[in-house]
N, C-alpha and C positions, 0 to 999 in steps of 0.2 A: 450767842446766836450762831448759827450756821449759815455758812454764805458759800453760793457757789458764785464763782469766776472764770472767767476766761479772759485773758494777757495774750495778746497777740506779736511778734518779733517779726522782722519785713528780714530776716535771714533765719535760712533752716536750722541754726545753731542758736540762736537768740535762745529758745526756751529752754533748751538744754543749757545755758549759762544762768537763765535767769533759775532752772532748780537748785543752783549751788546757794543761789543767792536766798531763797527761800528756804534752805535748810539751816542756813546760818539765822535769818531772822526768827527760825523756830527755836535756833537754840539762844539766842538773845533775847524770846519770850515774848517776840513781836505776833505768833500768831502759831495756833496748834494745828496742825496739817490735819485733816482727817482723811485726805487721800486729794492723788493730784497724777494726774497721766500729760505727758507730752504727745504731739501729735509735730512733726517734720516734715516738710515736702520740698525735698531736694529740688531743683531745676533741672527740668527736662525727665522728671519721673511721673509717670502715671498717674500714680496716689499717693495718700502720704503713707507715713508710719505712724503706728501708734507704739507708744512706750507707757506702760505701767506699770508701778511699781505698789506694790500691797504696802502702804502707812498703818493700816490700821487690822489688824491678822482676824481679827473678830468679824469684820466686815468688810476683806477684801473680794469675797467672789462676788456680794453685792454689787460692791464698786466697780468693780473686773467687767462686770456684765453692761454696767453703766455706761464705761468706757466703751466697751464693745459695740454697743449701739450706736455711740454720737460718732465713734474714732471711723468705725465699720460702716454700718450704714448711711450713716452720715454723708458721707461722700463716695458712696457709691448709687447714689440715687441720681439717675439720667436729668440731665440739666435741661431739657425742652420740656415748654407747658406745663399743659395738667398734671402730666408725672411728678413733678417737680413740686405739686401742691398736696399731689395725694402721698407721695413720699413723706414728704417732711409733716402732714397730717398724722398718718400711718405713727410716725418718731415723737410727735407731740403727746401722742396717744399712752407710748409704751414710758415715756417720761415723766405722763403727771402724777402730780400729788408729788414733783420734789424740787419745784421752784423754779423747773427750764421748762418755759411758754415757746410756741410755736415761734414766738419772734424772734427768739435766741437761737435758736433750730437754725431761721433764715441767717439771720447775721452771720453765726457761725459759719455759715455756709457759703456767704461771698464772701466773706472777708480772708478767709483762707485759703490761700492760693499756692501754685507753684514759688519757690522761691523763699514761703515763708515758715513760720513756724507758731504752735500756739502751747499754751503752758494752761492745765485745765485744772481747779483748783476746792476742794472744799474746805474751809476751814473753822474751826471755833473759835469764838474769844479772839476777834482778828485787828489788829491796830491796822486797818483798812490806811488810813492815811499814809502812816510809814513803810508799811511794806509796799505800797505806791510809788513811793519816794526810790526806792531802793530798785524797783523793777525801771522805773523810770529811766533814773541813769543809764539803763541798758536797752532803752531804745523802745522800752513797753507799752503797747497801748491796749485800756480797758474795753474789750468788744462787745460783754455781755454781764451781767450779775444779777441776783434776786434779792437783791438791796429795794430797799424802798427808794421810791422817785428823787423825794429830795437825799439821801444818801448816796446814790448815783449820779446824781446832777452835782451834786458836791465834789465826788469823785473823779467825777469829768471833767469840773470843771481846774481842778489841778492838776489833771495827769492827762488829760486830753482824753480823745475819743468820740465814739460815735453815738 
């Protein structure tokens, strides 16, 4: 099954440590990346970074584009009112049909602040629980996934989260 993620780090460097740690779990067979972009937001910078890295050659400008939207517009849609609903509307729109729902749009979107960091993630055949374990250690929390309810409430309820 294909699961998207998002792993949140309370420092701008978290997600970039927790990709070592995800490439190692890929090569230990814990879970087949099928693509995964970092997003960074130093203290005291405007917005963040995105970083992406093409996993999959077949289907990176897909993903590329992916990125593009959640990393890009994502957070540059104006934080007061309405805007704020017809934006992230506007991104639910250009996202469906691939598992990220308006409410993940939102979360993604407070929960990502200065100071933090987030690790974005698609993957196949994914030992959810262990590579949990392993982001854990480093400080990770689960923000968002298109995991069914009770696989998510499962997830949360070992590794914390919202």
């Amino acid at each position: 099954m294909t699961t998207f993620t998002v792993w949140k780090f309370e420092d701008p460097d978290g997600a970039s440590q927790a990709e070592k740690v995800l490439k190692a779990a890929s090569s230990d067979g814990l879970v087949s990346i099928v693509d995964h972009a970092l997003i960074t937001w130093p203290d005291g910078a405007d917005k963040p970074d995105l970083h992406h890295v093409h996993d999959s050659p077949k289907r990176g400008a897909a993903w590329g584009a992916l990125w593009g939207i959640l990393g890009g517009a994502l957070f540059a849609i104006p934080v007061a009112g309405l805007v704020v609903g017809a934006g992230l509307g506007a991104l639910a729109r250009a996202t469906s049909g691939t598992g990220i729902t308006k409410e993940d749009l939102e979360r993604v979107r407070t929960e990502i602040g200065p100071g933090t960091s987030a690790l974005f993630l698609v993957t196949e055949d994914a030992d959810l629980d262990r590579l949990g374990e392993r982001f854990h250690a480093r400080g990770a929390r689960l923000i968002t996934t298109n995991l069914t309810e009770a696989e998510r409430s499962t997830l949360l309820e070992t590794f914390g989260g919202s």
